[in-house]
Structures are given as structure tokens and as C-alpha cells.
N, C-alpha and C positions, 0 to 999 in steps of 0.2 A: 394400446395393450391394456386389457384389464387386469388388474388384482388378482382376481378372480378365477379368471382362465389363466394365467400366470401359476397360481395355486394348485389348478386340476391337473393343470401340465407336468408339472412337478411330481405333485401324487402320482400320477400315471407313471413317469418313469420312474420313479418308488417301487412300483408295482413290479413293473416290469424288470426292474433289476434285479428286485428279491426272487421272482420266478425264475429268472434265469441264474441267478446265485445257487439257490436253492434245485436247480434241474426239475421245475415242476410248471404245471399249464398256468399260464396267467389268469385265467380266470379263477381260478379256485384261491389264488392268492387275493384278486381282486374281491371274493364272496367272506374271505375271511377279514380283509379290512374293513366293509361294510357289514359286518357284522359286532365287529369290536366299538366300529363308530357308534353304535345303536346300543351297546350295553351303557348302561349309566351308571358314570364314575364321577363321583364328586371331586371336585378339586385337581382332575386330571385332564390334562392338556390330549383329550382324544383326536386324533385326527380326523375331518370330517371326509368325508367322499362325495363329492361334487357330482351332479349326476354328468359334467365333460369329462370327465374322469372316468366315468365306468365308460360314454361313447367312444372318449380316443382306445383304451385300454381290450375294448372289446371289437373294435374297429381293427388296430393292430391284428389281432385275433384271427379274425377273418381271413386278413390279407397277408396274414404272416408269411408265407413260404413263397410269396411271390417279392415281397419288401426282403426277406434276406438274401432271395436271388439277385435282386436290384444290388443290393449293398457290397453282396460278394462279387458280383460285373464287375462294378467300379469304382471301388475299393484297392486302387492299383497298389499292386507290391502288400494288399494286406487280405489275411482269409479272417473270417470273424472269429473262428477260435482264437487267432494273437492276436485280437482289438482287445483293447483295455472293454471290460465289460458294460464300465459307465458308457463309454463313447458307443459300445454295440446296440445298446438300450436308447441313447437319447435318437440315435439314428433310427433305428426301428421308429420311435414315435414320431419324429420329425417326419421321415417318411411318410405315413398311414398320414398325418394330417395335413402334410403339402400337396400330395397325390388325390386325396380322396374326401379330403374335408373341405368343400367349397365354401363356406362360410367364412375362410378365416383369409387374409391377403399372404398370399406367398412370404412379403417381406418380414410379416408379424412370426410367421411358423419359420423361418430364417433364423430372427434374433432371439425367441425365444428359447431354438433347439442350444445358441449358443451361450447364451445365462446357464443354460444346464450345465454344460460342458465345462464351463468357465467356474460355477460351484462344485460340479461332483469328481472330476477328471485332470486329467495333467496339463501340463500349460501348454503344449501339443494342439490338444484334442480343442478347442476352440477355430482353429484352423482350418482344420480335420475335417469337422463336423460341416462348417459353413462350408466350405469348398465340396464336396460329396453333396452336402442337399442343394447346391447352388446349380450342382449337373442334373440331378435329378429333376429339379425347376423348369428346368431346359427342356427336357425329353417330357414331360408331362404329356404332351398332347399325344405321345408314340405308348407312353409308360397305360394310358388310359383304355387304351384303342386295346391292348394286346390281353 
């Protein structure tokens, strides 16, 4: 696991939790952090925006309504409005890049989604998270096709 992509990942569900905190399209949230990263602030810790960061975030995007149909299938005993919002968001990204991002090994987009869950979300939600994307992993070759 990179630093790096470690970092994007994060940013990305950043992103995508304020969008959904805030009930607005992730991309415009994403056009607004890239745009604050780009003003120059001296002596201010800006956050950069990683161009994996705009991929996963705008990838999500794409595939949104198909990745929350996924989650609300099999999501047993939970609808995504009573998901804790952290757990809703890292699963969305988890999703978008274990399904659709070939570049990355299933196992990495695994422990990564669960670092998130494990800083942003209740002690639950690390469980939660891995177990949900660990079936999704499974059906990949059906989730792809369809």
C-alpha cells in the first residue's frame, strides 16, 4: 500500500462524506477542494488533491446508483439512510474501486476501506465494512457483467 494512495483514498471519502453531509453532488465539492488546494496560503496546511482522488471520487460518480443499489441488496437488516454516514461513504468508495478499478488488488481496496472505518466510524463499522465489501469481491465477475 502506498502513502500516497492511502492519502487519495482518504481525501476521496472526505469528499464524499461532505457531499453527502452537506446533500450536494460530489463533484462540485470535489471542484471546490481543488480549487482551495490551488489558492496560495502561506503557512497553511492546504490539502492537496491527488489526481486518484479526483479518479476514485469521479468514478464513484459515474457508478453511483448502481454502487448504492449494491450496498442497499446487501446490506442485510440495514437501509443506507440508518448507516452511520462515515460507513455509507467509505463503502461507496470501497465499492467503485474494488469493482471497477483494476489496478488496485482486491486485498489492498479491502484494508484500506477498513483504516477508514477504523479512523472515521464506530467500532462496528470496521466489521461492517470488510464483511459487505468482502461479498461484493465475491460477485465481482456477476456485479461487472450486469
Amino acid at each position: 500500500m502506498s502513502a500516497a494512495r492511502s492519502k487519495a483514498r482518504t481525501r476521496a471519502f472526505q469528499i464524499l462524506f461532505e457531499a453527502d453531509h452537506r446533500e450536494v453532488d460530489p463533484l462540485s465539492v470535489l471542484a471546490g477542494w481543488v480549487a482551495r488546494a490551488r489558492e496560495p496560503k502561506p503557512d497553511e496546511g492546504v490539502p492537496q488533491v491527488a489526481e486518484y482522488t479526483m479518479q476514485l471520487v469521479e468514478g464513484y460518480v459515474k457508478h453511483a446508483r448502481r454502487i448504492d443499489e449494491l450496498i442497499s441488496t446487501y446490506a442485510v437488516g440495514w437501509t443506507l439512510d440508518r448507516m452511520p454516514i462515515a460507513d455509507r461513504n467509505v463503502l461507496r468508495l470501497g465499492a467503485y474501486e474494488l469493482i471497477w478499478e483494476d489496478g488496485v488488488p482486491d486485498a489492498v481496496v479491502l484494508d484500506e476501506a477498513v483504516e477508514i472505518a477504523k479512523e472515521y466510524s464506530t467500532d462496528d463499522s470496521p466489521a461492517f465494512v470488510n464483511g459487505l465489501l468482502a461479498r461484493f469481491m465475491e460477485l465481482k465477475p456477476s456485479i461487472r457483467r450486469d
